[in-house]
C-alpha positions as CSV (number, residue, x, y, z in Angstrom):
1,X,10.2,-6.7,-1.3
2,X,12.9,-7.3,-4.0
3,X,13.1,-6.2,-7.5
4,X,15.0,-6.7,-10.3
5,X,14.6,-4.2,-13.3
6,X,16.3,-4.3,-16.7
7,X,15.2,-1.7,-19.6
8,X,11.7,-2.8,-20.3
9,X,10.2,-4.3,-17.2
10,X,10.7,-5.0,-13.8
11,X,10.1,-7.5,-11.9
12,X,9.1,-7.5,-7.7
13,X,8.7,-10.3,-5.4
14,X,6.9,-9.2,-2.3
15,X,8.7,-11.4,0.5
16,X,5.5,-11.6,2.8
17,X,2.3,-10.6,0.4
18,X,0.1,-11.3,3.7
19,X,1.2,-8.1,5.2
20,X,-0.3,-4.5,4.8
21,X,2.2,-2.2,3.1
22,X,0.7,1.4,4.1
23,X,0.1,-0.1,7.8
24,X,-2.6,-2.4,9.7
25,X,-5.7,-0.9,8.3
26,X,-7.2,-1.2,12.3
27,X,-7.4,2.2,14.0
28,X,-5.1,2.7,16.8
29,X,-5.2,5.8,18.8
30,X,-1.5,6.6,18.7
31,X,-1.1,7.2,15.1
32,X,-4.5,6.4,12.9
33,X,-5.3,3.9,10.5
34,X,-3.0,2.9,7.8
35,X,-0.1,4.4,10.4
36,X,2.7,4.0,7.8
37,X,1.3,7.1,5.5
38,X,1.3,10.2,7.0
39,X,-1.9,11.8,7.6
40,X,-2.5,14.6,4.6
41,X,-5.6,16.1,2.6
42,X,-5.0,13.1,-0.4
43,X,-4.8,10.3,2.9
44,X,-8.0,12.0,4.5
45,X,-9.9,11.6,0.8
46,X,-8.5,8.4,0.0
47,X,-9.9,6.7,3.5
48,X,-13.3,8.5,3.1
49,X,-14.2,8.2,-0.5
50,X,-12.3,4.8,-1.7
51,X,-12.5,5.7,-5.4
52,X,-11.3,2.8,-6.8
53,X,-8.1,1.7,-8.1
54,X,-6.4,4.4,-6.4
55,X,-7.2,3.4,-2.8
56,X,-6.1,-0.4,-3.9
57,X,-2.8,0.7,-5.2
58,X,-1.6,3.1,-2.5
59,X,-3.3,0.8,1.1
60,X,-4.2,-3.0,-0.5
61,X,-2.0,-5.6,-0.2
62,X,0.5,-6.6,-3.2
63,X,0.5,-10.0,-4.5
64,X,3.6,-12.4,-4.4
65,X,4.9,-11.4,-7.6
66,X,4.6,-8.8,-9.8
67,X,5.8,-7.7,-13.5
């Protein structure tokens, strides 16, 4: 990911939108699902509930570009 940011916006380009930013959502005994967050009570309610937007925002892929 790259960004540029001036005083009103800013502006990211997600070099390979394909890939999972929190981790590969597939459980793997070593370290969990979504390996890349650490495990915690807010991880544990976000992968049980998935309230909508917040699970999107911190485990769904990004798109290419973003403003």
């Amino acid at each position: 990911m790259r960004g540029i940011r001036t005083r009103e916006y800013l502006y990211l380009r997600n070099i390979e939108p394909e890939r999972w930013p929190a981790g590969d959502p597939e459980l793997y005994w070593a370290v969990g699902p979504y390996g890349d967050v650490d495990n915690s009570l807010t991880k544990q309610l976000l992968l049980r509930d998935k309230p909508a937007p917040y699970f999107n925002l911190v485990f769904g892929k990004r798109p290419a570009e973003e403003l």
